[in-house]
C-alpha positions in Angstrom: 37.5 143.3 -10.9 39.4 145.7 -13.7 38.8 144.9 -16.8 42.7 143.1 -17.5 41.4 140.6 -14.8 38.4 139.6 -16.2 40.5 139.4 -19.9 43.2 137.4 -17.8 40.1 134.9 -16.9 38.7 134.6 -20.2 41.7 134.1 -22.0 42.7 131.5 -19.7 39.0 129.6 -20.0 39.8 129.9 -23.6 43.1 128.0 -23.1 41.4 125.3 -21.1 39.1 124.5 -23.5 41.0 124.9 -27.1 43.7 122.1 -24.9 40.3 119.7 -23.9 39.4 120.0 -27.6 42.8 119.5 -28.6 42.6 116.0 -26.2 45.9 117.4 -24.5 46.9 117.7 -21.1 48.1 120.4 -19.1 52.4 118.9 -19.1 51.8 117.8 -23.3 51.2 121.8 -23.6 53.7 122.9 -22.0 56.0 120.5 -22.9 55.5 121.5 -26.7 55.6 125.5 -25.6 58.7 124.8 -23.7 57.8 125.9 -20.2 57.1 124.2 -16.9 53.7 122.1 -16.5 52.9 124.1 -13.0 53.9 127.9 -14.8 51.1 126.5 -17.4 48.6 125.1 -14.7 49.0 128.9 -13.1 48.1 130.6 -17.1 45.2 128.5 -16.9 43.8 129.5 -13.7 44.8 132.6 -14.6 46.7 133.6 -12.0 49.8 135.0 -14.1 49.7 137.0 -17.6 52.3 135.3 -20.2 53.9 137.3 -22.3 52.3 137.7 -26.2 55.9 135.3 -26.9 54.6 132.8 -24.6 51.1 133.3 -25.9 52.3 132.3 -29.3 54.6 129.9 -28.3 51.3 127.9 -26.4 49.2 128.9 -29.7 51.6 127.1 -31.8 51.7 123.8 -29.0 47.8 123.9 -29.6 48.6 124.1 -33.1 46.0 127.4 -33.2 46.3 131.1 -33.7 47.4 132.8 -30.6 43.8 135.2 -32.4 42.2 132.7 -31.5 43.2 132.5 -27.5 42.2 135.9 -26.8 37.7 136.6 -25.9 37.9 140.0 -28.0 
């Protein structure tokens, strides 16, 4: 695993669990980001890499720091 894999992971257990915190589901986030529920679903399983725009943009819907997504 390279080391923007194992980031990609983190970053997206981070997401999953700042959203449970929150009390939000998976469609409320991305409803308030503006993007699809599933293109969501896939950032948290991290299986695609958002751009630091869409990072904010879901940082804001958390109502967090996007600092505070990232595991570094």
């Amino acid at each position: 695993m390279k080391d923007s894999d194992a980031i990609t992971i983190k970053t997206a257990k981070r997401l999953r669990a700042i959203r449970i915190e929150r009390d939000l589901t998976q469609a409320q986030v991305a409803d308030k980001a503006k993007m699809s529920a599933n293109y969501y679903a896939k950032i948290e399983r991290g299986e695609v890499r958002p751009s630091i725009d869409m990072y904010e943009r879901i940082a804001k819907a958390l109502k967090t720091t996007a600092a505070d997504l990232f595991p570094f």
